[in-house]
C-alpha positions as CSV (number, residue, x, y, z in Angstrom):
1,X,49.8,119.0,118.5
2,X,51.2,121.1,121.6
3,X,54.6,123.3,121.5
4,X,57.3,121.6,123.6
5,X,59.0,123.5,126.2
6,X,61.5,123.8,124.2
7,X,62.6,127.1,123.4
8,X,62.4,128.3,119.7
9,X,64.2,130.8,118.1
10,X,62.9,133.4,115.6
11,X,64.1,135.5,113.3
12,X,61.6,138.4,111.5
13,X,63.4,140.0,108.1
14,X,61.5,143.2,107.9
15,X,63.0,146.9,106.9
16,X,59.4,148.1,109.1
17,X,60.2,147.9,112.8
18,X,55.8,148.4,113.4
19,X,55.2,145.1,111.1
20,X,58.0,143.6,113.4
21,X,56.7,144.5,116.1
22,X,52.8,143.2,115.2
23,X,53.9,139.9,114.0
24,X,56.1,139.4,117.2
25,X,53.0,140.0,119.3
26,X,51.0,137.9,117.1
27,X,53.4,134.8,118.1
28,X,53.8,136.0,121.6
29,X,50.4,135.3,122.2
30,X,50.8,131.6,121.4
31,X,49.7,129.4,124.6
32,X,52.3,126.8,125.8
33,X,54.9,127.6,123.8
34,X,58.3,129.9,124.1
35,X,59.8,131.7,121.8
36,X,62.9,133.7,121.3
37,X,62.0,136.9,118.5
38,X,65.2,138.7,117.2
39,X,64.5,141.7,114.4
40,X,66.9,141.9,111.5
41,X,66.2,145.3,109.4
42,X,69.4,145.0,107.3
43,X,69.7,142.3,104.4
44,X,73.3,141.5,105.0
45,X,73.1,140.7,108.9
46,X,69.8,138.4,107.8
47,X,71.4,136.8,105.6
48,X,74.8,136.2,107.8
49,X,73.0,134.6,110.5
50,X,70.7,132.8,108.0
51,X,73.8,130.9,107.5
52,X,75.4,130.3,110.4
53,X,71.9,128.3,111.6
54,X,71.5,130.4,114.3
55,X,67.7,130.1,114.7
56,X,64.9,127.7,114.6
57,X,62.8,129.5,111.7
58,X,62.9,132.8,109.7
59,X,60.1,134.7,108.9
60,X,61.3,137.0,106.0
61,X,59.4,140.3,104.4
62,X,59.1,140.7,100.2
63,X,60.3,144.2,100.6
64,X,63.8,145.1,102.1
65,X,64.7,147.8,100.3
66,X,66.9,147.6,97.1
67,X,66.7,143.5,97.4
68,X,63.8,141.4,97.4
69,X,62.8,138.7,100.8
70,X,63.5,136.0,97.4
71,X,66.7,137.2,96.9
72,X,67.6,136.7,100.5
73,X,65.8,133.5,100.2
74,X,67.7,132.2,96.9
75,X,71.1,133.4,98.6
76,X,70.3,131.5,102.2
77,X,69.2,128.6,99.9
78,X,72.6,128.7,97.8
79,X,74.7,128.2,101.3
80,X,73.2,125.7,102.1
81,X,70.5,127.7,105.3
82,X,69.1,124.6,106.2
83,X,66.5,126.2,108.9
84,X,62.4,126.7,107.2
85,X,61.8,129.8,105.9
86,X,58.7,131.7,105.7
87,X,58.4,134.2,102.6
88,X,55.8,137.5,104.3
89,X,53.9,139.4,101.7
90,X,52.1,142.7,101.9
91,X,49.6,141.4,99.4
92,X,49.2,138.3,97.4
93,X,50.8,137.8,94.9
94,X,50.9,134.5,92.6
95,X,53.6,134.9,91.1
96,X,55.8,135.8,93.9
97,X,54.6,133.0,95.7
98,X,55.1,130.4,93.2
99,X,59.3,132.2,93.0
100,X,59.3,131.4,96.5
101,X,58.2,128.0,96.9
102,X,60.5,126.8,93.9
103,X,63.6,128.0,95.6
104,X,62.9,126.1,98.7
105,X,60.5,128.6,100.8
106,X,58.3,125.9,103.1
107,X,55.5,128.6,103.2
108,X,54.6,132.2,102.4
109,X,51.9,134.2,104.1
110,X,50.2,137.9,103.9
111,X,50.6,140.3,106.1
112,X,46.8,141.7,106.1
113,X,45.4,138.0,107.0
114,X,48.0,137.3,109.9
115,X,46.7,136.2,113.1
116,X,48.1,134.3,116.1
117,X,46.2,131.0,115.1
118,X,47.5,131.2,111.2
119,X,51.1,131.8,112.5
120,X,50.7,129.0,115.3
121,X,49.5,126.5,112.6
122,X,52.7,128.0,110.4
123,X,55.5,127.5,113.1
124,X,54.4,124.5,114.1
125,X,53.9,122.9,110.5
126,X,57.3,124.2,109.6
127,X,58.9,123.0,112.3
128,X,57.5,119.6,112.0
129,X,58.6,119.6,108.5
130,X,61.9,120.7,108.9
131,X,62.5,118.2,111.2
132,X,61.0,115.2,108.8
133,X,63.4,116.7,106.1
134,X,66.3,116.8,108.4
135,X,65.7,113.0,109.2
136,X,65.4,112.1,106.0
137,X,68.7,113.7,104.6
138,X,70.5,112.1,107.4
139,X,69.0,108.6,106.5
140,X,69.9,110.0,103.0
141,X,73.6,110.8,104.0
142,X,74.0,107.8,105.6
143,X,72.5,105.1,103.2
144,X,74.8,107.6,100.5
145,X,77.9,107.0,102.7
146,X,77.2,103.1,102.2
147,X,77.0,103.4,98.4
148,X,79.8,105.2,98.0
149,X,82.0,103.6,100.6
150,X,81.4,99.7,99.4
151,X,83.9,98.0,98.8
152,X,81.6,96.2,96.0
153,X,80.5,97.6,93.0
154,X,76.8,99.2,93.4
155,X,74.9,100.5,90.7
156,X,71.4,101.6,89.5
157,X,70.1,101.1,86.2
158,X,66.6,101.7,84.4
159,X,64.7,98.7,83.0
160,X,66.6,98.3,79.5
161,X,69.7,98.1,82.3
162,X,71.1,101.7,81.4
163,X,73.6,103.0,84.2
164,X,71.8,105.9,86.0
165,X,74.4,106.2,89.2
166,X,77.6,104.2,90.2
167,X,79.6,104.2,93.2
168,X,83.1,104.5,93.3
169,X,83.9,100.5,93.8
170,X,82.0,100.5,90.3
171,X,83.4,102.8,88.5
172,X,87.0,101.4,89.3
173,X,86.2,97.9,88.1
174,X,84.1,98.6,85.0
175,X,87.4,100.9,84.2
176,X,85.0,104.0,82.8
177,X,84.8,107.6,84.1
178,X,81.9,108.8,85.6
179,X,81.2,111.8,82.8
180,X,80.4,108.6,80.5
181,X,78.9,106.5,82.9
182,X,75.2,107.5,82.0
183,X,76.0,106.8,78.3
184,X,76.4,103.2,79.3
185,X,74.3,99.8,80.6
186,X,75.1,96.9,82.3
187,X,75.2,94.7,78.6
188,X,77.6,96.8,77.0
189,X,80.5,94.8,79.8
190,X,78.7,91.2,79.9
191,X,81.2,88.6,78.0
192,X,78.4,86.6,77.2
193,X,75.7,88.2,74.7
194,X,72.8,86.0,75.8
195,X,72.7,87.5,78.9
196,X,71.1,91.3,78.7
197,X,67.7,89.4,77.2
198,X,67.8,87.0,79.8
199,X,68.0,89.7,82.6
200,X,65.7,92.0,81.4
201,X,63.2,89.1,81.1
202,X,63.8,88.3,84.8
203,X,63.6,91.3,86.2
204,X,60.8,92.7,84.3
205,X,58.6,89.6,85.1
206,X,59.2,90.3,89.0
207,X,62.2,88.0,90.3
208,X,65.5,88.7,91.5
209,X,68.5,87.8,90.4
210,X,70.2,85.6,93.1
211,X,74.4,85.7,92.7
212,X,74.6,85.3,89.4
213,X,78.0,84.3,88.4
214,X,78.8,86.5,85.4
215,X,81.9,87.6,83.3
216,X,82.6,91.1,82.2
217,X,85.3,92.8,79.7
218,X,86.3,96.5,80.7
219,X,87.0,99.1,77.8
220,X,90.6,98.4,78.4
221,X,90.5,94.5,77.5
222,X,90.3,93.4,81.0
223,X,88.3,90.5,81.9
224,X,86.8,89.8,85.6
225,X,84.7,87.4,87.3
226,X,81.9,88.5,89.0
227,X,78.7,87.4,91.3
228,X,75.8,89.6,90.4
229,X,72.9,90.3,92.3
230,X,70.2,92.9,91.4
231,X,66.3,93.6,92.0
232,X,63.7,96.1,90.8
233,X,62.5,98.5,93.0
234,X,59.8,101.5,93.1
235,X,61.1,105.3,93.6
236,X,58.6,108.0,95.1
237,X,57.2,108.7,91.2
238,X,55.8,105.2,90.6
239,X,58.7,104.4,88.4
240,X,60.7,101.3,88.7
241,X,64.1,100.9,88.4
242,X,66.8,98.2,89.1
243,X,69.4,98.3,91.8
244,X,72.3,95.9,91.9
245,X,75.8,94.3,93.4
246,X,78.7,93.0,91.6
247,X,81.0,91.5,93.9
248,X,84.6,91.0,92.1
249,X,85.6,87.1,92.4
250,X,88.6,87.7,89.9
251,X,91.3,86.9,92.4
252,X,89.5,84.0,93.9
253,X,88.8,82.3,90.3
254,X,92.3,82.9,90.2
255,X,93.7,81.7,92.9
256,X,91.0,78.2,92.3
257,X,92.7,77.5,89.4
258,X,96.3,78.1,90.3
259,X,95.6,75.7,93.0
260,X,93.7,73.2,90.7
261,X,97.0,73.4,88.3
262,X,99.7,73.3,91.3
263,X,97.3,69.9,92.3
264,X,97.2,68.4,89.0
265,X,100.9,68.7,88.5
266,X,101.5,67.4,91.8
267,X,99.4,64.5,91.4
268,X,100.7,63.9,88.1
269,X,104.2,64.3,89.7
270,X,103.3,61.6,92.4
271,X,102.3,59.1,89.0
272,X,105.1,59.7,87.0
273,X,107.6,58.8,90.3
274,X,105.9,55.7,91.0
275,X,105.7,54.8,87.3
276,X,109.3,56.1,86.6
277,X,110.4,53.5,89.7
278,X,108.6,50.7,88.3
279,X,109.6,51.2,84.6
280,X,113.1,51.9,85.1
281,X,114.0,48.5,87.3
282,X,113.2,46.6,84.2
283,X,114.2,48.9,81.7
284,X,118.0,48.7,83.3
285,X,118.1,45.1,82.9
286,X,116.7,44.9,79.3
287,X,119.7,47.5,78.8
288,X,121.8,45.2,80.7
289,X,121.2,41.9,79.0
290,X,121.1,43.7,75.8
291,X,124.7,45.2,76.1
292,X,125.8,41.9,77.2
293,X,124.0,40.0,73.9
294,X,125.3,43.0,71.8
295,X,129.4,41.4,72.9
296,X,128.3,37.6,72.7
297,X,126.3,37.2,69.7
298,X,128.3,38.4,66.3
299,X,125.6,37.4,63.7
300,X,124.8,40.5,62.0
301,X,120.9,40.2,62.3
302,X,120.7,39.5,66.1
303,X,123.0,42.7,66.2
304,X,120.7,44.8,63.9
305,X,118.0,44.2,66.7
306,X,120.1,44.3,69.5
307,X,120.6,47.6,68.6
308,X,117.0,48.3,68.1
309,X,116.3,47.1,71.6
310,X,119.0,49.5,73.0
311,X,118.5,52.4,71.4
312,X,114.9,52.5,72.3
313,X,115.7,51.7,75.7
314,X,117.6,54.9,76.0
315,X,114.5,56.9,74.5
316,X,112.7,55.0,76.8
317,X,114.9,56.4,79.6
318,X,115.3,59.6,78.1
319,X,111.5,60.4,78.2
320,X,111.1,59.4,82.0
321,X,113.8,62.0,82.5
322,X,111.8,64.4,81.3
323,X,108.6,63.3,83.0
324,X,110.1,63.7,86.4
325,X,112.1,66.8,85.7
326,X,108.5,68.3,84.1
327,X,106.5,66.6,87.9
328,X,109.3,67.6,90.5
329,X,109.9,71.7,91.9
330,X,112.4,73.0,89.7
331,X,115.6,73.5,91.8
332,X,116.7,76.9,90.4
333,X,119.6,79.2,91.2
334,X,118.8,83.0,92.0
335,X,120.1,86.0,90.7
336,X,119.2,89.4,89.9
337,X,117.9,89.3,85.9
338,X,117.0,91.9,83.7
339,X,113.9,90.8,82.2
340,X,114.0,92.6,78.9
341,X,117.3,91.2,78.2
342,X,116.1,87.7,78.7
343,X,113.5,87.9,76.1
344,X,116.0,89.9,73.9
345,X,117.9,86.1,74.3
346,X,114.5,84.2,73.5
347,X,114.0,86.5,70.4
348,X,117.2,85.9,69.0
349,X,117.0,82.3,69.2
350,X,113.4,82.2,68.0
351,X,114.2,84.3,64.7
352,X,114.9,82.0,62.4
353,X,111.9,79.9,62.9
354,X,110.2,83.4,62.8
355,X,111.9,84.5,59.9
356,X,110.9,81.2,57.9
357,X,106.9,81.3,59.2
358,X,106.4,85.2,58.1
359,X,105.8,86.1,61.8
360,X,105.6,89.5,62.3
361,X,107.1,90.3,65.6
362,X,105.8,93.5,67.6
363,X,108.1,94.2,70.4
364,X,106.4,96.8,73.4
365,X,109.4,97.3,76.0
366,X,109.7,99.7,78.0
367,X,112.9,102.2,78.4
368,X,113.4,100.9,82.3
369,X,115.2,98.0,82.6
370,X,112.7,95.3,85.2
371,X,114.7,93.0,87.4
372,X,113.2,89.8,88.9
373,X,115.1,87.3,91.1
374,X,115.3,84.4,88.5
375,X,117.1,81.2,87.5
376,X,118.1,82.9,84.0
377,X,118.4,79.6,82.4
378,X,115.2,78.2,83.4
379,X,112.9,81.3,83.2
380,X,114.5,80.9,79.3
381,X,113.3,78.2,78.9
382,X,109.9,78.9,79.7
383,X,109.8,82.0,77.9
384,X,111.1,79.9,75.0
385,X,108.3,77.4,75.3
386,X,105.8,80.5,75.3
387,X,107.0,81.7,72.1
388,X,107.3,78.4,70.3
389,X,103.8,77.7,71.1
390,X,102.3,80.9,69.6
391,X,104.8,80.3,66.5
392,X,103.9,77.0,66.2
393,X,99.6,78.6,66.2
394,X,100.0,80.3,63.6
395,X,101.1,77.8,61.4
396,X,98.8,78.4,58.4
397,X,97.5,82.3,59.2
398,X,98.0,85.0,57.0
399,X,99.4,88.6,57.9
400,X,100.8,86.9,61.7
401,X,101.8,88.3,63.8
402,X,103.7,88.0,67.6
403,X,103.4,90.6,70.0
404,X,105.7,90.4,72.9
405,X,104.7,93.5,75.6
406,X,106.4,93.9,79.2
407,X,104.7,96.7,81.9
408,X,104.7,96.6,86.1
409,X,102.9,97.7,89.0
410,X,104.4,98.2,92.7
411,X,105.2,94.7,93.1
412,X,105.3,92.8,89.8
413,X,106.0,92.5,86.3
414,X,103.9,91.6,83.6
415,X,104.8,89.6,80.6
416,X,102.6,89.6,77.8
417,X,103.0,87.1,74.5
418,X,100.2,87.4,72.5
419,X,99.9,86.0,69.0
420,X,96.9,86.0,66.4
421,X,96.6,82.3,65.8
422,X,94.3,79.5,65.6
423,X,93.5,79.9,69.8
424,X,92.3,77.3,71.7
425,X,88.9,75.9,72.3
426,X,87.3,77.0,75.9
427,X,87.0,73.8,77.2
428,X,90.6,73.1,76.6
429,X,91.6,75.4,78.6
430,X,91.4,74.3,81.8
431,X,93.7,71.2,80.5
432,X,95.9,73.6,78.8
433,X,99.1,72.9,81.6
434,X,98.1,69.4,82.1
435,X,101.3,67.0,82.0
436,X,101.1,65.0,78.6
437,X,97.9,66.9,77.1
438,X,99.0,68.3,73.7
439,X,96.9,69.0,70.5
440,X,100.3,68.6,68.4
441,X,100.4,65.2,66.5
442,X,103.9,64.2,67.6
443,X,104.4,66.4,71.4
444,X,104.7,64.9,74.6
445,X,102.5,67.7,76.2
446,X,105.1,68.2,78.7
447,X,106.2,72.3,77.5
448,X,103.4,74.0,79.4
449,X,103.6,71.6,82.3
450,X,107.2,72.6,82.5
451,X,106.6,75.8,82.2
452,X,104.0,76.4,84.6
453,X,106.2,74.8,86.8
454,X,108.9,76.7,86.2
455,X,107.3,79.8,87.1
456,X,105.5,79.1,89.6
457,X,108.6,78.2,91.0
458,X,110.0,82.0,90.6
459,X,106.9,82.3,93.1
460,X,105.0,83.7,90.1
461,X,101.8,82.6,87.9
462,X,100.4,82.7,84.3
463,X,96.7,83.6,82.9
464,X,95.8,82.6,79.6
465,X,92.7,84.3,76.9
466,X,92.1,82.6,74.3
467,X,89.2,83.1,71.1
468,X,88.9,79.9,69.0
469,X,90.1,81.4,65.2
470,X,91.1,85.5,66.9
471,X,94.3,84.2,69.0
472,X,96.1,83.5,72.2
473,X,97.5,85.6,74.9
474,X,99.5,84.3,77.5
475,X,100.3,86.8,80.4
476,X,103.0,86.2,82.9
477,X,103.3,87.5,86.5
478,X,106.8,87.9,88.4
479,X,107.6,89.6,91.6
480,X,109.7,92.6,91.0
481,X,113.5,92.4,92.5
């Protein structure tokens, strides 16, 4: 392959000017090529332009007086002299050789067999190199931009799944540091423990795993929804490995169900109106007819179940009250409200039943005081509800206990009311804030509903955990004043 007209740029490291001066002619007398030949007897000025990349190739002579050609090699090397170099030795030496090549040398050659046809074939191989290897770490740099730079998590495992690199994206959302990253896999964050097998068996039979919709847990307790994709691929050994996405879907699952919840209790609002309208024409006149009966007819009996009749029209009336005040926007009243000092309220007014269940109550607040616009009243309420519930859950637990914890970000604050009770089933929980479901023998089901509505009405929302027989955690989200 011919020389370009291209000029190319020398530079001989060699404390002899007469060997500089041979192996100068020797590449001279290339044909069709041009060269630029600069001599360099002094270690330090090498090395300086060695780093600033100032020529095309350097050829560089074992001997330069007190340091070694490798020691100028290992120091061009270590700042990062990107140009080949060419290690020339007055006698072979194996050794030496073998030094060179390791620290990054693309050839070495000696001096007694040089000739214009073995430097021609040396240039132009190094040159040719150098220029695959510069490709290669741009592709390199530029594929490693895209890794670390994705928004979505991107990882690499081996075959058993064990984290060999992570980019930044992953890192944040598995909530680990990268010093223990490489102690780690993929299994030790799935929620579900059936899942490591089943991937490994996938992926070491040869098939792909196609957005998988997966859960994880973080170190810290967090959970997040995830779509995972991941395949097995070959490095230049012969050695496979598995590379893989996970794309967070934590807010979208979020915002799915806040929807599906704001639907249901719209659609159960819509009902309960139409039903309430119906109902309550009828209801006024049995009301009506049985005031009027209740001032006609004196006989004792009649009045016993006149009475009957109107008391349980009242309860009647009383609980499509509270269907339409638990269906319809709650029409609050904002002011500023210290948040600590409203559960301070709820506590108080929860201690007795406390106090007579053995609930042991773990109070994390901080120092700060966090305001929210709120309707006082009504975010009491739903507070209240909160608090009953886990009360209520752990009825017949030993040792229980209520943890009520408050912390922010920027925008919001973060209400936590966990308790260690009998939880609830997964696939109640999606019904969980339905209007009228209830797993109590005499509720209405309406608490949750109400309070769902209530604070989504302070423009905020909840998220529930729940382990059947471990607990409950409810965790509520305001807007910061």
């Amino acid at each position: 392959m011919p020389f370009t007209n291209k000029l190319t740029r020398i530079l001989i490291v060699d404390d002899d000017e007469d060997d500089f001066f041979i192996t100068s002619d020797y590449i001279r007398e290339i044909e069709n090529a041009q060269f630029e030949i600069v001599w360099a007897n002094q270690f330090n000025k090498a090395l300086e332009w060695m780093c600033s990349g100032a020529f095309d190739i350097y050829f560089v002579d074992y001997r330069l007086g007190a340091k070694t050609g490798v020691d100028l090699l290992r120091e061009a090397v270590e700042t990062k002299c990107e140009q080949p170099i060419i290690l020339l030795t007055g006698k072979g030496n194996r050794e030496i050789d073998r030094e060179a090549m390791r620290l990054g040398a693309f050839d070495y050659l000696v001096k007694a067999e040089l000739n214009t046809e073995k430097l021609e074939r040396t240039i132009r191989y190094a040159l040719e190199r150098s220029s695959y290897i510069n490709a290669i770490k741009k592709n390199e740099q530029k594929f490693r931009n895209i890794f670390e730079q994705s928004l979505d998590a991107v990882f690499v495992t081996d075959m058993e799944l064990k984290f060999l690199d992570l980019n930044p994206a992953a890192i944040n959302m598995l909530g680990i540091s990268r010093a223990t990253a490489n102690q780690l896999a993929l299994s030790d964050f799935l929620v579900n423990d059936a899942l490591p097998m089943h991937f490994k068996i996938m992926l070491q039979s040869g098939n792909d795993i196609q957005d998988k919709e997966i859960e994880i847990k973080t170190p810290a307790g967090e959970h997040r929804f995830c779509i995972l994709s991941a395949s097995v691929e070959t490095d230049l050994e012969g050695s496979n490995y598995v590379q893989g996405i996970l794309h967070d879907i934590s807010n979208l699952k979020k915002a799915e169900w806040l929807t599906l919840q704001t639907e249901k209790l719209a659609a159960a609002g819509r009902l309960v109106r139409t039903l309430a309208h119906e109902v309550r024409n009828p209801l006024n006149n049995i009301s009506l007819s049985a005031d009027q009966l209740i001032q006609e007819i004196k006989d004792e009996e009649s009045q016993l179940y006149l009475d009957v009749i109107r008391r349980n029209s009242a309860r009647i009336s009383t609980i499509i009250t509270e269907l339409l005040n638990s269906s319809r926007p709650s029409e609050i009243e904002l002011s500023s409200t210290s948040i600590q000092e409203l559960l301070q309220e709820v506590i108080d007014q929860a201690a007795d039943s406390m106090q007579l269940k053995n609930v042991e109550l773990i109070v994390n607040f901080p120092q700060h005081p966090f305001h929210v616009l709120a309707d006082r009243s009504k975010l009491k309420i739903a507070f209240m509800n909160l608090v009953v519930n886990a009360i209520e859950a752990m009825e017949n637990v030993e040792n229980a206990s209520l943890l009520l914890s408050l912390s922010s970000d920027e925008n919001q604050v973060l209400c936590e009311v966990t308790d260690n009770g009998c939880g609830i089933p997964a696939e109640n929980l999606g019904r969980l804030f339905e209007p009228y479901y209830t797993s109590k023998r005499n509720g209405m089901g309406l608490g949750l509903a109400s309070t769902m509505n209530i604070i989504q009405s302070h423009k905020g929302y909840i998220e529930v955990h729940s382990k059947p027989g471990k607990g409950t955690t409810f965790l509520v989200h305001l807007p910061l004043e």
